[in-house]
PDB file of N, CA, C and O in Angstrom, chain B, residues numbered from 101:
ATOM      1  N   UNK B 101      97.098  99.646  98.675  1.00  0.00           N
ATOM      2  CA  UNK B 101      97.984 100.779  98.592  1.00  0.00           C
ATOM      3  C   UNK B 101      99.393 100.288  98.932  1.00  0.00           C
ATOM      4  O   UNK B 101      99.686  99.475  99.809  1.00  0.00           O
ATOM      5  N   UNK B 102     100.171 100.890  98.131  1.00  0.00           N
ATOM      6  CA  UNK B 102     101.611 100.414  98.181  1.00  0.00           C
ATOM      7  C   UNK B 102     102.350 101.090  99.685  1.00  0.00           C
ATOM      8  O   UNK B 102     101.464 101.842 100.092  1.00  0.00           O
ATOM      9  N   UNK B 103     103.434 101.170 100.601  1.00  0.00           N
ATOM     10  CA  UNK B 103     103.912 101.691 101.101  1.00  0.00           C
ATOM     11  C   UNK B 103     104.787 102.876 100.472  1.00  0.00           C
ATOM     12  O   UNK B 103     105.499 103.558 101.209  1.00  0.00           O
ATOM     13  N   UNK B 104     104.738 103.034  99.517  1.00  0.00           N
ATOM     14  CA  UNK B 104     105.485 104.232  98.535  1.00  0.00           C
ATOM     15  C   UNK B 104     104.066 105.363  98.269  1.00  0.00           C
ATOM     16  O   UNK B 104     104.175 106.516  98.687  1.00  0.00           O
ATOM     17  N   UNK B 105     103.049 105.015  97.707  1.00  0.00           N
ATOM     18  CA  UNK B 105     101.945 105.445  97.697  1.00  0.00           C
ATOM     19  C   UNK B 105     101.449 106.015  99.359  1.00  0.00           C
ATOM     20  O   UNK B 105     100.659 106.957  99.290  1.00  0.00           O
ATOM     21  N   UNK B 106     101.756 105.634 100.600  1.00  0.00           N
ATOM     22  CA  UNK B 106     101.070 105.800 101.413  1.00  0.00           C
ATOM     23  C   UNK B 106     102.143 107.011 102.300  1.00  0.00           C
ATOM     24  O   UNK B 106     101.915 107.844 103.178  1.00  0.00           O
ATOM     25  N   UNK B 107     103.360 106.595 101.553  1.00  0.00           N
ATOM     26  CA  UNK B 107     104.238 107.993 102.054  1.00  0.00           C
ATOM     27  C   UNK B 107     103.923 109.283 101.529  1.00  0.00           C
ATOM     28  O   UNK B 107     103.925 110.296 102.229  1.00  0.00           O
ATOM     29  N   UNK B 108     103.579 109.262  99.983  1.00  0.00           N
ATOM     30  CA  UNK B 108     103.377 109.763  99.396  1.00  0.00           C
ATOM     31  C   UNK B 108     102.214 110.749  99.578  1.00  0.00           C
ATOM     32  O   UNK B 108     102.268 111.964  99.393  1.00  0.00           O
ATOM     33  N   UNK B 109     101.044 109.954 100.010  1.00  0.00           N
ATOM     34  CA  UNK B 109      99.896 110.695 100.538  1.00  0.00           C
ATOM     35  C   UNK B 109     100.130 111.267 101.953  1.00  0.00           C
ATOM     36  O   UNK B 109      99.321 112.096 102.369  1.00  0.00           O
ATOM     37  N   UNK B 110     101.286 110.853 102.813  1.00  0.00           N
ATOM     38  CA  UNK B 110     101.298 111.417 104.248  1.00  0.00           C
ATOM     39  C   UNK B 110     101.975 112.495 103.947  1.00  0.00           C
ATOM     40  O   UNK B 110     102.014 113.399 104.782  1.00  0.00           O
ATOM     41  N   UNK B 111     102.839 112.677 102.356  1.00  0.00           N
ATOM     42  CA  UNK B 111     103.796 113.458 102.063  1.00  0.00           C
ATOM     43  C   UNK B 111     102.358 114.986 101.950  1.00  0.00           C
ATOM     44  O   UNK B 111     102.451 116.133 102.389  1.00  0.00           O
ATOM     45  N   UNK B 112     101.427 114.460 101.352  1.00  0.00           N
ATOM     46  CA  UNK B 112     100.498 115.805 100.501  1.00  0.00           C
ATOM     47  C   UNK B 112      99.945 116.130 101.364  1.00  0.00           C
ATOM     48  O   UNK B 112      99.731 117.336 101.484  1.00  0.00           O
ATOM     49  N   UNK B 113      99.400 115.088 102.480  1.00  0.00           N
ATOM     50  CA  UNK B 113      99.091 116.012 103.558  1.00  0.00           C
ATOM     51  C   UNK B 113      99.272 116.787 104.491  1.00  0.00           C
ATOM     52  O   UNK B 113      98.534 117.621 105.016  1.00  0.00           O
ATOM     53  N   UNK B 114     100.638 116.374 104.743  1.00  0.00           N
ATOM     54  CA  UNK B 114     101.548 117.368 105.588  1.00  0.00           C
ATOM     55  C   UNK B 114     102.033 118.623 104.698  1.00  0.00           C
ATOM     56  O   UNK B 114     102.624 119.499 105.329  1.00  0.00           O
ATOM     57  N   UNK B 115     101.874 118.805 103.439  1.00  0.00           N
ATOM     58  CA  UNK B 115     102.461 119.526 102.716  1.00  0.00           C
ATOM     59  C   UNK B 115     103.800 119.471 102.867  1.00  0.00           C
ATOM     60  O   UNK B 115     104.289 120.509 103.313  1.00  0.00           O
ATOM     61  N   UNK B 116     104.402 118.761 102.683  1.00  0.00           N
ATOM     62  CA  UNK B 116     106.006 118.112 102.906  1.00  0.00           C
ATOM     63  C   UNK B 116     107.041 118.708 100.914  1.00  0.00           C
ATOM     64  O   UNK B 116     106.590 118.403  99.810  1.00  0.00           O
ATOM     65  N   UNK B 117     108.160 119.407 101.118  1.00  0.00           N
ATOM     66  CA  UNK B 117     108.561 119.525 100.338  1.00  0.00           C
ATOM     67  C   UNK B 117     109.819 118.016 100.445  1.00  0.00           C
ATOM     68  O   UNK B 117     110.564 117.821  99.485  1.00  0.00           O
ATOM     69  N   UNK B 118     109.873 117.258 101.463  1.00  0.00           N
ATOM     70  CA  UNK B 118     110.714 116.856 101.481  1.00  0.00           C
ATOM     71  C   UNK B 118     109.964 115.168 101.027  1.00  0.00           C
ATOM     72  O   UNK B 118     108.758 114.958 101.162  1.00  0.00           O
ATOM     73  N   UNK B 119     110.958 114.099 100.486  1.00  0.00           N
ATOM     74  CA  UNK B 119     110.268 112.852 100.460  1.00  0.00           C
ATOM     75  C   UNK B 119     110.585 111.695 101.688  1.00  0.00           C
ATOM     76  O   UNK B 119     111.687 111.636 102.235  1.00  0.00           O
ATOM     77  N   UNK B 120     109.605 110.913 101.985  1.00  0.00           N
ATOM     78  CA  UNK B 120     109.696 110.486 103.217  1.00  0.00           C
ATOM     79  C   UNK B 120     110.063 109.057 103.370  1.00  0.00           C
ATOM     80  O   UNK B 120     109.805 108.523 102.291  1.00  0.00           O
ATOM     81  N   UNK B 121     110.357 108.522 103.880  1.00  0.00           N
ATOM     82  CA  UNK B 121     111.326 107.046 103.623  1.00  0.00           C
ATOM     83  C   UNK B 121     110.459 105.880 104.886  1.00  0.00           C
ATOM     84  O   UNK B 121     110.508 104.651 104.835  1.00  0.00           O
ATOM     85  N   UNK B 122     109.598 106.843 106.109  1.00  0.00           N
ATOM     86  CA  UNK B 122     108.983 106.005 106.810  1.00  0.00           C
ATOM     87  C   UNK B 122     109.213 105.420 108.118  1.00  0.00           C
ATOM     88  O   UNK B 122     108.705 104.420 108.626  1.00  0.00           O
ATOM     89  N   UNK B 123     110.270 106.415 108.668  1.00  0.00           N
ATOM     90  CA  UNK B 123     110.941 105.820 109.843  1.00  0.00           C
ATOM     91  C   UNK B 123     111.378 107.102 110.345  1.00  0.00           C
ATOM     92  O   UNK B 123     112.417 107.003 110.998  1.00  0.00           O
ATOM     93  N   UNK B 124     110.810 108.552 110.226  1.00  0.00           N
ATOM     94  CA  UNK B 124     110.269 109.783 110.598  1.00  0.00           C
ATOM     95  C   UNK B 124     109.688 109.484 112.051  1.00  0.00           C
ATOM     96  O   UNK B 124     109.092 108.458 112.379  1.00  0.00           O
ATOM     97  N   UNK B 125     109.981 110.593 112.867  1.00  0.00           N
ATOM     98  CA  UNK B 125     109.161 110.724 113.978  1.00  0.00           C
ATOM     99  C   UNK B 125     108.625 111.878 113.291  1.00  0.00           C
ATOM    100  O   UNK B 125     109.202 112.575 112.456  1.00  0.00           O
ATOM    101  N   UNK B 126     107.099 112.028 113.881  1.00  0.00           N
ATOM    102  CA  UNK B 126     105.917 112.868 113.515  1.00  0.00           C
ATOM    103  C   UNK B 126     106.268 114.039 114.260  1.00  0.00           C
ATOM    104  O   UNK B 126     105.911 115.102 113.753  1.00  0.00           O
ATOM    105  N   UNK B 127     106.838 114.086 115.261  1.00  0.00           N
ATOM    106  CA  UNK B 127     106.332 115.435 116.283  1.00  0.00           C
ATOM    107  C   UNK B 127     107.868 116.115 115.743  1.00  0.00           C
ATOM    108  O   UNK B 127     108.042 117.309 115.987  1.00  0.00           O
ATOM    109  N   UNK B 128     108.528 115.655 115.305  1.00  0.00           N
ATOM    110  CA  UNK B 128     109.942 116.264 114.407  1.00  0.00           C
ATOM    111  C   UNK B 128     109.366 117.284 113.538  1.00  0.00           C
ATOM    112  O   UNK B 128     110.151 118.225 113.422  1.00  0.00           O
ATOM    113  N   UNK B 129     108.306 117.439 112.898  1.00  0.00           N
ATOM    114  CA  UNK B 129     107.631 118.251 111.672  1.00  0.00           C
ATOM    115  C   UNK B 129     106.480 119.189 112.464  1.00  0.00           C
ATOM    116  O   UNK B 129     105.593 118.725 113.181  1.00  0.00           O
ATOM    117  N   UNK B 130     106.667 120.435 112.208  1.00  0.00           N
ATOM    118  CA  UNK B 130     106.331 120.857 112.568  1.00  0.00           C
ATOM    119  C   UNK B 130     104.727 120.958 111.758  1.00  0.00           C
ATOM    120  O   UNK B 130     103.954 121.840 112.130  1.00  0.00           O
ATOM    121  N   UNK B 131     104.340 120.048 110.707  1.00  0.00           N
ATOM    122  CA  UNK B 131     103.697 119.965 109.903  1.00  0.00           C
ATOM    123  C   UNK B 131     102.415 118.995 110.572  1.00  0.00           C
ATOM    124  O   UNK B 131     101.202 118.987 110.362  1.00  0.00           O
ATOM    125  N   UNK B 132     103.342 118.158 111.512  1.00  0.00           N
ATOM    126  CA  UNK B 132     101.940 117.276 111.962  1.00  0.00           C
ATOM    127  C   UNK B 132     101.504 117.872 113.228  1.00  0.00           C
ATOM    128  O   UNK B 132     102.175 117.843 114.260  1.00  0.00           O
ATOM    129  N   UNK B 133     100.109 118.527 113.076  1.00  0.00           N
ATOM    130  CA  UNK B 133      99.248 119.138 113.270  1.00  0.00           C
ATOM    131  C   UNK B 133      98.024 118.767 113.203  1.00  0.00           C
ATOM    132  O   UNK B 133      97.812 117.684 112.658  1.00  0.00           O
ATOM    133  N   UNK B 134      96.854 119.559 113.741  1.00  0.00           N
ATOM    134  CA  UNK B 134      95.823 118.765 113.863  1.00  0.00           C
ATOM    135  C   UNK B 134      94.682 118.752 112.480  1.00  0.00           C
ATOM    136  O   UNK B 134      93.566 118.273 112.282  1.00  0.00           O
ATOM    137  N   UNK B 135      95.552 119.472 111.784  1.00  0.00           N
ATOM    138  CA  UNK B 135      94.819 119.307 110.544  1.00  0.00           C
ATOM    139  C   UNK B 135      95.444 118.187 109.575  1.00  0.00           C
ATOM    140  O   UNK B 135      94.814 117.493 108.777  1.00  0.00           O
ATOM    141  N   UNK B 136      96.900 118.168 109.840  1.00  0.00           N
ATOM    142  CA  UNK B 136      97.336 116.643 109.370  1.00  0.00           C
ATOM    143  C   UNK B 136      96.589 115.618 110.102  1.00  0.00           C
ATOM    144  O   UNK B 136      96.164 114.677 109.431  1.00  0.00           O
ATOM    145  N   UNK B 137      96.380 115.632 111.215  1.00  0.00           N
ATOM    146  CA  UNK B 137      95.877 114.249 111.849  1.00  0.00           C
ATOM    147  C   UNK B 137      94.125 114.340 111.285  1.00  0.00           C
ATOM    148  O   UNK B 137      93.417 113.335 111.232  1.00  0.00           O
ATOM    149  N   UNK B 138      93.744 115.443 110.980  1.00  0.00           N
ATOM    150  CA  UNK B 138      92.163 115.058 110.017  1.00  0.00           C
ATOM    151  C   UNK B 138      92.344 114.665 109.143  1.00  0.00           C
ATOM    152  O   UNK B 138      91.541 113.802 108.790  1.00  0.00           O
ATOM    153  N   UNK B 139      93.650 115.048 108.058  1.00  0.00           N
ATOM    154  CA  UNK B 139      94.105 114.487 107.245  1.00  0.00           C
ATOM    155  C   UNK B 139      94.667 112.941 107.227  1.00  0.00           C
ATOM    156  O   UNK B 139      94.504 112.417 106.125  1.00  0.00           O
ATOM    157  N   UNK B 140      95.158 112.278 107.997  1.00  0.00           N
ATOM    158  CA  UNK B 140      95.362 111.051 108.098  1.00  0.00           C
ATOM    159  C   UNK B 140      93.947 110.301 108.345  1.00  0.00           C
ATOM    160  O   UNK B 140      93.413 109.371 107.741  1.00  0.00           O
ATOM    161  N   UNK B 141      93.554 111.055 109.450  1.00  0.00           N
ATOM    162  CA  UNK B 141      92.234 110.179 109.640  1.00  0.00           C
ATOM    163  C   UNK B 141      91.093 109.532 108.313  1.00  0.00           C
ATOM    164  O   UNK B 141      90.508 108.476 108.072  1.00  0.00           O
ATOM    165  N   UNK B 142      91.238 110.917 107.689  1.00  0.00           N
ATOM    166  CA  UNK B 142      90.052 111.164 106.043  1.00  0.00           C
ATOM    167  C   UNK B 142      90.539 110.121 105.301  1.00  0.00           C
ATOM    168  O   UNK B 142      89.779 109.376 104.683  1.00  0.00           O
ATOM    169  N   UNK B 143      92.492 109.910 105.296  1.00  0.00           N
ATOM    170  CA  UNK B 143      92.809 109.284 104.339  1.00  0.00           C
ATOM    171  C   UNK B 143      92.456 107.443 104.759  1.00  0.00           C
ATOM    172  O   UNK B 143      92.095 106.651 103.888  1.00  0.00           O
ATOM    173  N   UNK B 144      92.628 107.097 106.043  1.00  0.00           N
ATOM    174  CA  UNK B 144      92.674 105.652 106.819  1.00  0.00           C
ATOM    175  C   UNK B 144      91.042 105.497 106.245  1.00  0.00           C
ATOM    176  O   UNK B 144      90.605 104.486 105.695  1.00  0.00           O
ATOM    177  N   UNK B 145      90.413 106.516 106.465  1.00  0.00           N
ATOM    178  CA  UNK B 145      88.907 106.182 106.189  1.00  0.00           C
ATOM    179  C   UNK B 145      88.076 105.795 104.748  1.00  0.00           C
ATOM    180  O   UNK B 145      87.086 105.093 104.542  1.00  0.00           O
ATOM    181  N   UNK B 146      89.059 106.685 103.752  1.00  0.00           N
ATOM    182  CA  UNK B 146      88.465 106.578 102.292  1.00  0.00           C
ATOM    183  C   UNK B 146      89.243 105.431 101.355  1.00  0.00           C
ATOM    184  O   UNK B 146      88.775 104.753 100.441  1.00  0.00           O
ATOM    185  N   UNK B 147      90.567 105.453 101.894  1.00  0.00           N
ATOM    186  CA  UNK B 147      91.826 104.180 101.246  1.00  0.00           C
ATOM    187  C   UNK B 147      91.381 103.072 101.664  1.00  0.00           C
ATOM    188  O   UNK B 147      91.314 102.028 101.015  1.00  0.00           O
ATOM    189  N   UNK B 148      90.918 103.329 103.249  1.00  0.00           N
ATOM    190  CA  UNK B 148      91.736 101.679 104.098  1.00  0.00           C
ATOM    191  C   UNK B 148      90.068 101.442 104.921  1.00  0.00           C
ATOM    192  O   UNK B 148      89.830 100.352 105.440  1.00  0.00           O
ATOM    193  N   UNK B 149      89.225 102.350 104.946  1.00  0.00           N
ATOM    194  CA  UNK B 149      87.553 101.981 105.055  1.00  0.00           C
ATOM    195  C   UNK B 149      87.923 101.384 106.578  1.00  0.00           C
ATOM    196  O   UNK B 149      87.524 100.288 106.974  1.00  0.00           O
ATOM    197  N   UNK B 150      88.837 102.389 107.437  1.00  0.00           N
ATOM    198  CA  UNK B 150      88.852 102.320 109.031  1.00  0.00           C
ATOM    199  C   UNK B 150      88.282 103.464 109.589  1.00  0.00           C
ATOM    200  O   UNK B 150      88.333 104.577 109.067  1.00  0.00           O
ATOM    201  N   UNK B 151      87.805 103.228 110.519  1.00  0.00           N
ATOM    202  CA  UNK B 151      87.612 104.562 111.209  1.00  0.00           C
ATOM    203  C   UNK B 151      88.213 104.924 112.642  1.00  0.00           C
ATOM    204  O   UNK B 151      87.729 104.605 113.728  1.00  0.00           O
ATOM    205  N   UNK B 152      89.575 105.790 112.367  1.00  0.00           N
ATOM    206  CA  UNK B 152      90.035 105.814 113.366  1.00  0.00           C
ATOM    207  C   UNK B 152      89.782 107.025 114.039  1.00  0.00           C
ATOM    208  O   UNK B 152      89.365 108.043 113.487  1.00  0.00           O
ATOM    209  N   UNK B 153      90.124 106.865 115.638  1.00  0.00           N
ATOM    210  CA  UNK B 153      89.873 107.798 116.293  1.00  0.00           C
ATOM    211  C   UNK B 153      90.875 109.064 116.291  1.00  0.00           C
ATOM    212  O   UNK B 153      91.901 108.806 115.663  1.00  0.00           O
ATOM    213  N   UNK B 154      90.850 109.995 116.679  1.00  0.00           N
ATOM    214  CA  UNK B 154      91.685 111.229 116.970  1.00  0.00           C
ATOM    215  C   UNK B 154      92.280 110.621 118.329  1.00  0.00           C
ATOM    216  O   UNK B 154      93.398 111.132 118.398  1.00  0.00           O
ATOM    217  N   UNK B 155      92.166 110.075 119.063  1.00  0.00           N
ATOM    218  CA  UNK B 155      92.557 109.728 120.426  1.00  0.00           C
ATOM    219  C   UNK B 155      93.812 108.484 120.110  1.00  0.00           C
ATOM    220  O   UNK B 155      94.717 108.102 120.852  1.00  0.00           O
ATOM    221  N   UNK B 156      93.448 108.050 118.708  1.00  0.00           N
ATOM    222  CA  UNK B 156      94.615 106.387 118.238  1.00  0.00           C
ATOM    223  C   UNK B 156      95.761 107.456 117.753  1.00  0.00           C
ATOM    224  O   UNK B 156      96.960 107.231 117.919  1.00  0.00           O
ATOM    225  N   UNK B 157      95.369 108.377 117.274  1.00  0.00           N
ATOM    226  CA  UNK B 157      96.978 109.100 117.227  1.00  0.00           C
ATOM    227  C   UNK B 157      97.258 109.840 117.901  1.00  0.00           C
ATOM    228  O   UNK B 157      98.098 110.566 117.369  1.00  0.00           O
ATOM    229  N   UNK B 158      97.075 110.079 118.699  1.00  0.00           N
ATOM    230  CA  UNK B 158      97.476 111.055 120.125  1.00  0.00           C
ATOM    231  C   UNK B 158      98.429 109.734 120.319  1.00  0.00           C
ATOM    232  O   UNK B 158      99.090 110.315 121.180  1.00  0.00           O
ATOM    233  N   UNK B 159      98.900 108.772 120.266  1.00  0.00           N
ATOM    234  CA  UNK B 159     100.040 107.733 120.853  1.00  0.00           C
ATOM    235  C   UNK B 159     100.871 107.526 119.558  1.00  0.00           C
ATOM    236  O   UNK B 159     102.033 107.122 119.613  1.00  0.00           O
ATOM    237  N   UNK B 160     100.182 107.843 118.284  1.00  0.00           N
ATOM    238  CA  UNK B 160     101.382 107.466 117.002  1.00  0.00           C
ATOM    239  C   UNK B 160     102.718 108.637 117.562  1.00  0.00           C
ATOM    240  O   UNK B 160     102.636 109.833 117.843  1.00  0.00           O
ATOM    241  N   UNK B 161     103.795 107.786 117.568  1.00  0.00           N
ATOM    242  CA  UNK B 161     105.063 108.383 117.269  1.00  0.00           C
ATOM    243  C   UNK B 161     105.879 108.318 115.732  1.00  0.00           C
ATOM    244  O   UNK B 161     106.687 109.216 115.497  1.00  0.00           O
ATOM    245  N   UNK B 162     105.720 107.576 115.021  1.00  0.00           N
ATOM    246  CA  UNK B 162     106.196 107.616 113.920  1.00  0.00           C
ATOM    247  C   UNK B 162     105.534 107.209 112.645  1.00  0.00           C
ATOM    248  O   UNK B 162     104.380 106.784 112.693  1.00  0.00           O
ATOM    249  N   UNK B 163     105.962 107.273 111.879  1.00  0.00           N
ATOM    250  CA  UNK B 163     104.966 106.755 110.520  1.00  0.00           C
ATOM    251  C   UNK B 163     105.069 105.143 110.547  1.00  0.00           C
ATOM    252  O   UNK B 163     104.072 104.451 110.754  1.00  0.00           O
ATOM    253  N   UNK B 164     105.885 104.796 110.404  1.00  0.00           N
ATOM    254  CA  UNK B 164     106.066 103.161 110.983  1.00  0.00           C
ATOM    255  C   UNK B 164     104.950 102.829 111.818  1.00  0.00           C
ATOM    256  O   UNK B 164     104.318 101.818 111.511  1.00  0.00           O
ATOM    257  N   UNK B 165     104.613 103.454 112.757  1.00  0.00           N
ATOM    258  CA  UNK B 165     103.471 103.196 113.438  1.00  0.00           C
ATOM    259  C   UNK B 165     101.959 103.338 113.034  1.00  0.00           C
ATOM    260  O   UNK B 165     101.081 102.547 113.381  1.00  0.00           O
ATOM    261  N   UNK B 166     101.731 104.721 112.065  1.00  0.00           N
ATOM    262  CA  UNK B 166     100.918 104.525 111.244  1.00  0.00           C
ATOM    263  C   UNK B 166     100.678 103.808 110.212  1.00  0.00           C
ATOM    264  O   UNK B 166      99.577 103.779 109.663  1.00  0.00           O
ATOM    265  N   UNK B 167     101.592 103.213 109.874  1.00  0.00           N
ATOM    266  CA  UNK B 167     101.495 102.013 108.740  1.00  0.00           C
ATOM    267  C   UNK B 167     101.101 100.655 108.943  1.00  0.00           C
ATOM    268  O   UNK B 167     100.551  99.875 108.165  1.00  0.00           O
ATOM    269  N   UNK B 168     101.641 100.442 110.643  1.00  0.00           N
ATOM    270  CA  UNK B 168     101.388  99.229 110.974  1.00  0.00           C
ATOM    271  C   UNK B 168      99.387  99.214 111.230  1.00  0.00           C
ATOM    272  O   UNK B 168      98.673  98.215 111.144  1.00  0.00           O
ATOM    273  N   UNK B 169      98.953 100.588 111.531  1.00  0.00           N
ATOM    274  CA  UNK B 169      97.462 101.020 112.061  1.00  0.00           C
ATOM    275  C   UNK B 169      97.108 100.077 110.782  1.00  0.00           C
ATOM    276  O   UNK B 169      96.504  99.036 111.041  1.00  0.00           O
ATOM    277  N   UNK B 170      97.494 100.403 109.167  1.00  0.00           N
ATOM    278  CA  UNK B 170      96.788 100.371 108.276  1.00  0.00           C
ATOM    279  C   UNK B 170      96.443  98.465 107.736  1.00  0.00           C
ATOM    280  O   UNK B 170      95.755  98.009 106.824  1.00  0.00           O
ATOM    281  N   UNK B 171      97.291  97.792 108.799  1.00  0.00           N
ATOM    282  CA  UNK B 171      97.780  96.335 108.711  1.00  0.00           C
ATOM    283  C   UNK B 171      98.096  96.219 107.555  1.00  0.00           C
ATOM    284  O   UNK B 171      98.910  96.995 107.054  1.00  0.00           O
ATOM    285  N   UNK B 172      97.422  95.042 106.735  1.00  0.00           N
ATOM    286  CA  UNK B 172      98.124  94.590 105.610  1.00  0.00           C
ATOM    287  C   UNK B 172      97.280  95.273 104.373  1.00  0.00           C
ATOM    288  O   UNK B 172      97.488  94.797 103.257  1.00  0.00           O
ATOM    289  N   UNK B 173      96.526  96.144 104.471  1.00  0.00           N
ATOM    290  CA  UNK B 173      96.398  97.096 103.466  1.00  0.00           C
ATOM    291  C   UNK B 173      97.002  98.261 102.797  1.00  0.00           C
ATOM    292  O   UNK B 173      96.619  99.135 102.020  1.00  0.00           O
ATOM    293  N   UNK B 174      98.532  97.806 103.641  1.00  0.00           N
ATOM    294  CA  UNK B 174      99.526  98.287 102.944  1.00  0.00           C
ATOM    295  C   UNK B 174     100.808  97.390 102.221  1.00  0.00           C
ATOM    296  O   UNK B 174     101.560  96.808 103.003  1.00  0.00           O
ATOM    297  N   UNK B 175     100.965  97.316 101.334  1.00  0.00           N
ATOM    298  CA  UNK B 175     101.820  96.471 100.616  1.00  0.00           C
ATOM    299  C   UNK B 175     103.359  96.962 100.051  1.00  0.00           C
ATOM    300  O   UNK B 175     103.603  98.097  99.640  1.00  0.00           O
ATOM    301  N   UNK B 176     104.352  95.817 100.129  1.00  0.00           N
ATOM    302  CA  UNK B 176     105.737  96.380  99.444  1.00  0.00           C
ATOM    303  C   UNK B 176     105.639  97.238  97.925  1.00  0.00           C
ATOM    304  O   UNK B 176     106.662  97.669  97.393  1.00  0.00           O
TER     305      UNK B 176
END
């Protein structure tokens, strides 16, 4: 998955009218919520075949940080 692609999907799950560049703090949106964070989780799990906890993003502050979660299964 590209890093354009992976904004993109953080974009649909937050239901974001806006486009996201990746250097967002999360708790800025009033969108990330705990149904976004099932939503991130579903997506780390079916894209990137991790299984992360609900407790690993209770510490994400930014998307930068979720990207780095995804290591190098995210690409330029």
């Amino acid at each position: 998955m590209t890093k354009k692609d992976f904004l993109n999907e953080l974009t649909e799950i937050m239901q974001l009218d806006e486009v996201l560049i990746g250097d967002e703090v999360l708790e800025d949106f009033d969108e990330w919520d705990s149904m976004a964070n099932l939503g991130v989780l579903s997506m780390f799990d079916i894209e990137f075949s991790t299984n992360l906890e609900i407790d690993s993003l209770k510490n994400i502050k930014t998307i930068t940080e979720l990207m780095v979660l995804a290591g190098d299964k995210i690409s330029d």
